[in-house]
C-alpha positions as CSV (number, residue, x, y, z in Angstrom):
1,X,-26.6,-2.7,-13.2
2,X,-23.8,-0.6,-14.7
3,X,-20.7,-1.3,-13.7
4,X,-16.9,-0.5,-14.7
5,X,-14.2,-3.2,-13.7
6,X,-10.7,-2.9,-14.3
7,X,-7.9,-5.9,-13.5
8,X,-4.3,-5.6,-11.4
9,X,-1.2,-7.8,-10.8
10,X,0.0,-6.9,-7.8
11,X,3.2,-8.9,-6.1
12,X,2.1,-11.5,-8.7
13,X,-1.6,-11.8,-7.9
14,X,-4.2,-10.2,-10.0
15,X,-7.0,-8.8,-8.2
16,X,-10.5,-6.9,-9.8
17,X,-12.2,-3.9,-8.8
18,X,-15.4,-2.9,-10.0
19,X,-17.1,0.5,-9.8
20,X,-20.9,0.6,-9.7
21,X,-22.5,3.7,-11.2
22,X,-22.1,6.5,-10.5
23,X,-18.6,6.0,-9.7
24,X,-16.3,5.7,-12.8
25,X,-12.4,5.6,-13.5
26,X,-11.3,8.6,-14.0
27,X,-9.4,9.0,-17.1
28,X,-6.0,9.6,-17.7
29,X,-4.7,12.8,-19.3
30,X,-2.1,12.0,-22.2
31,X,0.4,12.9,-20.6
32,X,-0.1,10.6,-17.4
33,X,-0.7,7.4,-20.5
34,X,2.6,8.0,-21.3
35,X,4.2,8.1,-17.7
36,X,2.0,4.9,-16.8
37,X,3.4,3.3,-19.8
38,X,7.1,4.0,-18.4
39,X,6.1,3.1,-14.7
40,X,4.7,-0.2,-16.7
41,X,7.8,-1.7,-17.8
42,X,9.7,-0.6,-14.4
43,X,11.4,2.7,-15.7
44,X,12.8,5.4,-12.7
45,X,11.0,8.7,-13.7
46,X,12.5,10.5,-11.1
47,X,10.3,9.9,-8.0
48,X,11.6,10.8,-4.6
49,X,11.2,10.1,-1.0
50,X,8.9,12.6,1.0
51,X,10.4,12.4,4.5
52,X,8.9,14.2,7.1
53,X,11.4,17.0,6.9
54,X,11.0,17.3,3.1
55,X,7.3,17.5,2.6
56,X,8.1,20.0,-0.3
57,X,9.4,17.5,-2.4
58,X,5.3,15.7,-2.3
59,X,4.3,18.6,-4.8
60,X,7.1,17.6,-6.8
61,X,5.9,14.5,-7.4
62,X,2.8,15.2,-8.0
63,X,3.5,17.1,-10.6
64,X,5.9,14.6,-12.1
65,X,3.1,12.2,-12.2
66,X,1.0,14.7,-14.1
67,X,-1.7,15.4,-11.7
68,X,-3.5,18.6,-11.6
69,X,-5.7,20.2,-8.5
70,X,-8.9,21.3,-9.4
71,X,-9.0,25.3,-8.9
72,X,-12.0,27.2,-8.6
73,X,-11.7,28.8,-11.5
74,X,-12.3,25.6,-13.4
75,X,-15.3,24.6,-11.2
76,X,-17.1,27.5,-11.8
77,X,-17.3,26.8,-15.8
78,X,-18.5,23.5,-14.8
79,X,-22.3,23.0,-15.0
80,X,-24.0,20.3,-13.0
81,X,-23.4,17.2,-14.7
82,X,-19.6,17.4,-14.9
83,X,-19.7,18.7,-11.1
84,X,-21.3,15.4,-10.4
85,X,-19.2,13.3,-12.9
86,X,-16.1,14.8,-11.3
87,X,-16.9,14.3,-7.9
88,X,-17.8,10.5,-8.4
89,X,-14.4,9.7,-10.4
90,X,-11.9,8.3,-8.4
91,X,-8.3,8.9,-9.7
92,X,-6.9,5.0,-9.6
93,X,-3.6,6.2,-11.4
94,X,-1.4,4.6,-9.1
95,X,-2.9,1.2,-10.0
96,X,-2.4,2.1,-13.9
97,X,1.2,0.6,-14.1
98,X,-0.2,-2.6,-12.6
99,X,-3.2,-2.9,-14.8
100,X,-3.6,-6.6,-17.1
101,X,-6.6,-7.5,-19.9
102,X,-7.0,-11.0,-18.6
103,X,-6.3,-13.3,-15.5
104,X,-8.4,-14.8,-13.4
105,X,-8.6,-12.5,-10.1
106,X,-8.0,-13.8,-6.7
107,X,-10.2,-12.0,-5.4
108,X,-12.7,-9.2,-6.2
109,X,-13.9,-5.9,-4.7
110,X,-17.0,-4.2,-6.0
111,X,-17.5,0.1,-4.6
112,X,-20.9,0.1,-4.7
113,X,-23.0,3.3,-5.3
114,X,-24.1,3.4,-1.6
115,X,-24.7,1.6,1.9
116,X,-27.9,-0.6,1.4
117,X,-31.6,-0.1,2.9
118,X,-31.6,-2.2,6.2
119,X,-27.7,-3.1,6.2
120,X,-27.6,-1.8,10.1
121,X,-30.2,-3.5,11.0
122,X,-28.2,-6.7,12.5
123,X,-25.3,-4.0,13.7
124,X,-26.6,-4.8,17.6
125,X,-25.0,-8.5,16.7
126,X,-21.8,-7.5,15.2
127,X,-18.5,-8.4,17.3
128,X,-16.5,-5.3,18.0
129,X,-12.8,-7.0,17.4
130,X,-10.3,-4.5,17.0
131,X,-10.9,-0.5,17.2
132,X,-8.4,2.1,16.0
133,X,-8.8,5.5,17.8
134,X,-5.9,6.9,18.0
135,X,-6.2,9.5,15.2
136,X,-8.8,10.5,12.3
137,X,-9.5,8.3,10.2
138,X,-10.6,6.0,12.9
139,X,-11.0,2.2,12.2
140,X,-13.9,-0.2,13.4
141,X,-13.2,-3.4,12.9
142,X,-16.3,-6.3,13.4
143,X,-17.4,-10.2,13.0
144,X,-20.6,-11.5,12.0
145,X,-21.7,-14.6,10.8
146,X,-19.5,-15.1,7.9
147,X,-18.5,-12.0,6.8
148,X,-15.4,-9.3,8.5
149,X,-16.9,-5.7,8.5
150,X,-14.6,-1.8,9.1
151,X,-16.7,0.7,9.4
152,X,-14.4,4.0,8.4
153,X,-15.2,7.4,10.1
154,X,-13.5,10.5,9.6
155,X,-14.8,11.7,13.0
156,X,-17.1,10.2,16.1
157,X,-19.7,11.5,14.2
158,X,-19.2,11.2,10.4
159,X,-19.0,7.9,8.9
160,X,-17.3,7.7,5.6
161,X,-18.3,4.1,4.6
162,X,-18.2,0.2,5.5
163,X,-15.9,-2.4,3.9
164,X,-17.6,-6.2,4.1
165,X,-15.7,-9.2,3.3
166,X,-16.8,-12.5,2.9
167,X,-15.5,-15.5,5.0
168,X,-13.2,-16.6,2.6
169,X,-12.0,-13.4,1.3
170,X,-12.2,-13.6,-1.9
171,X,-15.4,-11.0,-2.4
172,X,-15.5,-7.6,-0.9
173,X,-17.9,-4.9,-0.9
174,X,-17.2,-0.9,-0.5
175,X,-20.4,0.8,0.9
176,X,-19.8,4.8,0.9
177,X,-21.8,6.7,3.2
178,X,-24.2,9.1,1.4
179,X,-22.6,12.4,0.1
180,X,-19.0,11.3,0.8
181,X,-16.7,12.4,-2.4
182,X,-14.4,11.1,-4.4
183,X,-11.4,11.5,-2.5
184,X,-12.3,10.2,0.3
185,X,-14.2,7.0,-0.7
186,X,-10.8,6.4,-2.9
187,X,-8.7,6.7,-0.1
188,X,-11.0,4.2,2.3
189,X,-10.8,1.9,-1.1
190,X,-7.3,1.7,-1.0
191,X,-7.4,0.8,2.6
192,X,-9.8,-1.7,1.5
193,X,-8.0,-3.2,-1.4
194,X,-4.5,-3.3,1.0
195,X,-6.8,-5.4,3.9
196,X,-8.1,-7.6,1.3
197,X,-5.0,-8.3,-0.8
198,X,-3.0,-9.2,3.2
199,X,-6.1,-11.7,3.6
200,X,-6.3,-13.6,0.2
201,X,-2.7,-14.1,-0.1
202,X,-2.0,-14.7,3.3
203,X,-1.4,-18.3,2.7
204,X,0.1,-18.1,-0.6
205,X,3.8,-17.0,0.5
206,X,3.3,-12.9,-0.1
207,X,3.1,-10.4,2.7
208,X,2.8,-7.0,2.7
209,X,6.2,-5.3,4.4
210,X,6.0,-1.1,6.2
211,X,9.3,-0.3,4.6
212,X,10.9,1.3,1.9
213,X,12.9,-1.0,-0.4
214,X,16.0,0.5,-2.2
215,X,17.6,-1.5,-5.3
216,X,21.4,-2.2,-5.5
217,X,23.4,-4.4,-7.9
218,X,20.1,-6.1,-8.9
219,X,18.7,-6.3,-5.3
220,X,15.9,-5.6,-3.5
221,X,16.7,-4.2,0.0
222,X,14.0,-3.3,2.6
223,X,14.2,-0.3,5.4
224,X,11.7,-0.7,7.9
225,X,11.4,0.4,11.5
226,X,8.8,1.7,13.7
227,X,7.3,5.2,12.6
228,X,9.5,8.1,12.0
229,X,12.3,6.0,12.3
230,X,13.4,7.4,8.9
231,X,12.9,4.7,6.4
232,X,12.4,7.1,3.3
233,X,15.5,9.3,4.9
234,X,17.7,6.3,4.6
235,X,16.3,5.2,1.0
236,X,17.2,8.7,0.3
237,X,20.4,9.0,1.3
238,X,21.2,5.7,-0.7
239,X,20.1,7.5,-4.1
240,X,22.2,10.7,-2.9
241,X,25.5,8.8,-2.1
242,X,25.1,5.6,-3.9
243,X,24.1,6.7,-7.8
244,X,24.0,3.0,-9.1
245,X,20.7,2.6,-6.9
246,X,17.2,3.6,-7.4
247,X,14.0,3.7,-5.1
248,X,11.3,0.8,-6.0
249,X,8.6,1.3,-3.3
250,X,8.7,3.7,-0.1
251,X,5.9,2.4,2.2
252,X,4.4,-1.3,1.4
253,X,5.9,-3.6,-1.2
254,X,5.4,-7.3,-1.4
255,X,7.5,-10.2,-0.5
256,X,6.4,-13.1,-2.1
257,X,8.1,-16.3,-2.0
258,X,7.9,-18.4,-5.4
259,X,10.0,-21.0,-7.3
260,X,12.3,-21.8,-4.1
261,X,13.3,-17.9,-3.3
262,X,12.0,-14.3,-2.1
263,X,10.8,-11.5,-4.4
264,X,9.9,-8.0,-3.9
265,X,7.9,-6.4,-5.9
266,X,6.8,-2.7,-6.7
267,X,3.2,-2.4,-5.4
268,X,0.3,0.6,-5.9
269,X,0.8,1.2,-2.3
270,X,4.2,3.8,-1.5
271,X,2.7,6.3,1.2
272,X,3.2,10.0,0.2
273,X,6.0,9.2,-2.4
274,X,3.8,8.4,-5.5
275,X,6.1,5.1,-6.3
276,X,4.3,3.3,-8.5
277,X,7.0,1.3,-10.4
278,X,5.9,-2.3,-11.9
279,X,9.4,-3.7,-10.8
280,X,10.0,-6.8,-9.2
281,X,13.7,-8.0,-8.5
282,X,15.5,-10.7,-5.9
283,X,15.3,-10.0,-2.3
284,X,19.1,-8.7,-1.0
285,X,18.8,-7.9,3.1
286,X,16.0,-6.5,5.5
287,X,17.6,-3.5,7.5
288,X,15.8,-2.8,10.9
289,X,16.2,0.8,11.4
290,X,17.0,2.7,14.7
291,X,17.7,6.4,15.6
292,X,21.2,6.2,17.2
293,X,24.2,9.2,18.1
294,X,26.7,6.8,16.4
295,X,26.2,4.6,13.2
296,X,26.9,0.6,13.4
297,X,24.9,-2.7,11.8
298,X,24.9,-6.6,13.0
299,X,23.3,-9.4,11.5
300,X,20.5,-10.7,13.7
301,X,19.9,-14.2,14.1
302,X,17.0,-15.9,13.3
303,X,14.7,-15.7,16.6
304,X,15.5,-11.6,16.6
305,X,15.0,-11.4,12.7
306,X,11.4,-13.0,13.4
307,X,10.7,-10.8,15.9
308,X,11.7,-7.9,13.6
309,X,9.9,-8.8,10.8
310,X,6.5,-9.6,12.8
311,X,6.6,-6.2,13.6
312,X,6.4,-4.9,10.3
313,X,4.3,-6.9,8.6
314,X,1.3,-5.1,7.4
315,X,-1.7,-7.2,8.7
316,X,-4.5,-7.3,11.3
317,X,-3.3,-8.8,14.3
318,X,-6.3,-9.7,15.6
319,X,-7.3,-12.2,13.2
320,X,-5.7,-15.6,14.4
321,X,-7.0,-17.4,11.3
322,X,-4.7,-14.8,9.2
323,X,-2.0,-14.7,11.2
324,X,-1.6,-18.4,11.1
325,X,-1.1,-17.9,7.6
326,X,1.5,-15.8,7.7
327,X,3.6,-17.0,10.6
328,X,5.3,-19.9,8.0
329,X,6.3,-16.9,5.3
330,X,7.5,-15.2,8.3
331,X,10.0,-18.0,9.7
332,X,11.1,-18.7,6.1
333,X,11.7,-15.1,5.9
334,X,13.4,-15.1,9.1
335,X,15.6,-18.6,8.7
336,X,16.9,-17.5,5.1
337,X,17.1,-14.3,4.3
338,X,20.1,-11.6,5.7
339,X,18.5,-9.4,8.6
340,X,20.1,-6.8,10.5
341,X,19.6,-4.1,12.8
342,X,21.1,-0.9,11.7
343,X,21.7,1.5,14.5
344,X,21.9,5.2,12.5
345,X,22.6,8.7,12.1
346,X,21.1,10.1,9.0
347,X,23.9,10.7,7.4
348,X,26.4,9.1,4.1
349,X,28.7,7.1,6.8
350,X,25.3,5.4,7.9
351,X,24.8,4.2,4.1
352,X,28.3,2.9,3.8
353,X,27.9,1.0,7.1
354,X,25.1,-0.6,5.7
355,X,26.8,-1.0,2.5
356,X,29.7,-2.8,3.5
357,X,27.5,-4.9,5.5
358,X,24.5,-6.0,3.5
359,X,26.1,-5.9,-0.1
């Protein structure tokens, strides 16, 4: 079988993927080996947020991180072959910064070239546990025997591919539906690798946090809320009025706790802002965020901080066995480390009312 296999360290754990043929790595331009290199050892390049009122700024980045649409022009002196080739490389840039030679993975997932002859036959014994219909992509999520299955559709009629793990979590599988592309078996992979990495390191003091985290005076601190809230507003506003602090992550870094305290790391996953920094640095405060006419912060104690922080854990719910797991990281995270609930206008006297409070 031909197969391409590259290694990560993510939040401190280093997870494999491997690529069965036809689908490869796609290769970085030189220009890109040289920003990776920089994102590698935790340097700013200049990333920003891409809040929902500044989608220009996504373009931006892009182009900061060197990556280049493919324009019809370009197709059309393409012949078959590199058609093909093109189509079945998936652009795992984002994972570059992250990338190691050796380490034993915690746990490996393997995109195979394609769903296998008969897998649907057992489908009428599969549990339906959890469904997610609210918008496309819609999410399936199932039980059988020993293994957790999602199937992925883009519609009620189009299924993009079905992610398998097995009971202990530690071996995954990536089945793309037949003539589904590159970019959209990459992003159902990342989906895949984010479920995976919350289940293996569930009980190994990580989680995976919604929020944007925002460094200051050598600090990690997180801005999370519920949707549109405005966490990548705030973490904006922080680098506009507050120079001395710089964006690590803007949509799921880690928290791990190791060698008696709380980490955050950088992490491949950072939403629409292209993030991708290899930075890790001492947990400061977790800022619940909330719309509000007038600006003012309190600490929370412990039993709202849990509550908080539940909320915005990035898991699946309805896995009890998972959730178990996590509940301990939760409380420690809940019992020790500064919380608060920052009420907010998004404006500079909202960052100094955090400020004053958190720093």
């Amino acid at each position: 079988m031909n197969m391409q296999s590259k290694r990560y360290r993510i939040g401190g754990h280093t997870v494999e993927v491997r690529l069965e043929f036809p689908w490869t790595f796609k290769a970085l331009t030189d220009q890109q080996v040289g920003l990776v290199e920089r994102l590698r050892k935790g340097e700013d390049i200049g990333i920003e947020t891409v809040p929902a009122d500044r989608v220009e700024q996504l373009s931006v980045n892009e182009e900061l991180m060197g990556k280049e649409a493919m324009t019809r022009e370009k197709w059309d002196t393409m012949d078959a072959g590199e058609r093909d080739a093109f189509r079945h490389a998936l652009d795992f840039l984002q994972y570059a910064p992250f990338e190691v030679a050796d380490g034993e993975p915690l746990f490996t997932l393997t995109v195979h070239a394609g769903i296998p002859d008969g897998f649907d036959a057992s489908r009428p014994a599969w549990n339906l546990a959890t469904a997610v219909e609210e918008v496309p992509p819609f999410y399936y999520g199932y039980l059988h025997e020993d293994k957790t299955i999602y199937e992925y559709m883009l519609s009620q009629e189009r299924r993009v591919g079905y992610f398998v793990m097995e009971d202990d979590y530690r071996t995954g599988h990536y089945y793309p539906s037949p003539g589904v592309g590159g970019r959209a078996t990459l992003f159902q992979v990342n989906t895949s690798l984010m479920i995976q990495y919350t289940f293996a390191t569930a009980g190994l003091g990580t989680l995976l946090l919604h929020a944007s985290v925002t460094r200051y005076q050598g600090r990690g601190n997180l801005f999370f809320g519920v949707s549109g809230t405005g966490k990548s507003t705030h973490s904006r506003l922080w680098h506009e009025y507050v120079p001395e602090s710089d964006l690590m992550n803007d949509d799921n870094p880690v928290i791990r706790f190791e060698d008696g305290a709380f980490s955050v790391y950088g992490s491949p996953w950072s939403g629409k802002t292209l993030c991708y920094r290899n930075v890790v640095a001492p947990v400061g405060a977790l800022v619940r965020l909330e719309q509000s006419p007038e600006n003012r912060i309190e600490r929370l104690e412990p039993l709202q901080a849990y509550a908080s922080v539940i909320a915005a854990v990035s898991t699946i719910r309805w896995n009890h066995r998972i959730m178990d797991q996590l509940v301990p990281t939760i409380e420690r995270v809940a019992m020790t480390l500064p919380c608060f609930h920052l009420r907010c206008r998004p404006d500079e006297e909202a960052v100094r009312v955090c400020q004053a409070a958190i720093c």
